[in-house]
C-alpha positions in Angstrom: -90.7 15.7 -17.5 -93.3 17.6 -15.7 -95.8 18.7 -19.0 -97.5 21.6 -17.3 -93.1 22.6 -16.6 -93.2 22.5 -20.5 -95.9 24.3 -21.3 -94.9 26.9 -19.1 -91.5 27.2 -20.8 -93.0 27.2 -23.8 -95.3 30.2 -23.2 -91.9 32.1 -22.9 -90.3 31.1 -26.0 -93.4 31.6 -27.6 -94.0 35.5 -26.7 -90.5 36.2 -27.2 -90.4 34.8 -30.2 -93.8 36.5 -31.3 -92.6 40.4 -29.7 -89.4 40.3 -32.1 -87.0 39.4 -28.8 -88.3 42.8 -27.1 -88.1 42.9 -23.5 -92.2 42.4 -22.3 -93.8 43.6 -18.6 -93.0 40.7 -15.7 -96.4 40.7 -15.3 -97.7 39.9 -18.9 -94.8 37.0 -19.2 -95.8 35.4 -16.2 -99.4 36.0 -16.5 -99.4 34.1 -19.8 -97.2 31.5 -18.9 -99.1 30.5 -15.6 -102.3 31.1 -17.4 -101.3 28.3 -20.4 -99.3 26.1 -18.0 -102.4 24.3 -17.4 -103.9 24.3 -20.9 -104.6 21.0 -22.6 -103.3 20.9 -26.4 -105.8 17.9 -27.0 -108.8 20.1 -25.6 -111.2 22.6 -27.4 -111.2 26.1 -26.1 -114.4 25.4 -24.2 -113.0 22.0 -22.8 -110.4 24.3 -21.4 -112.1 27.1 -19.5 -113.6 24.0 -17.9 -111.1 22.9 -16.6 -109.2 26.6 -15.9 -113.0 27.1 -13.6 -112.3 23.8 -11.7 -109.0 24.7 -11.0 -109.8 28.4 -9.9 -112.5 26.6 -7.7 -110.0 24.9 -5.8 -107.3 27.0 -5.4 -110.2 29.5 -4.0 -111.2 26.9 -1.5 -107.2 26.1 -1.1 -106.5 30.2 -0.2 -109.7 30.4 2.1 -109.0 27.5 4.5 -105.4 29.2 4.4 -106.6 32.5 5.2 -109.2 30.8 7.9 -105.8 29.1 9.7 -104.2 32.0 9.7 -107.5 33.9 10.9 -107.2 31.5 14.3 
């Protein structure tokens, strides 16, 4: 099983569980869930937004050579 899958999932339990079942914004459940998908339970907070930078870095190099393909 895929663990960033789980902690995805698990972002949505978790908020509907903690807003009392109430229906919450697309954008908020999402939001959290892709934010934490990629958070390391073993990690300190600061370990973390290490890693969430790295990953931002790439996937901003990943969207620019898309957007220079698409450019040509």
């Amino acid at each position: 099983v895929n663990v960033t899958t789980l902690m995805h999932e698990a972002s949505h339990a978790l908020l509907c569980t903690n807003s009392g079942g109430a229906q919450n914004p697309p954008w908020l459940d999402e939001g959290l869930a892709c934010y934490f998908e990629c958070w390391d339970m073993r990690a300190s907070k600061a370990q973390n937004a290490r890693i969430r930078d790295a990953l931002s870095q790439r996937m901003d190099m990943l969207w620019n050579a898309i957007l220079s393909n698409d450019r040509a």
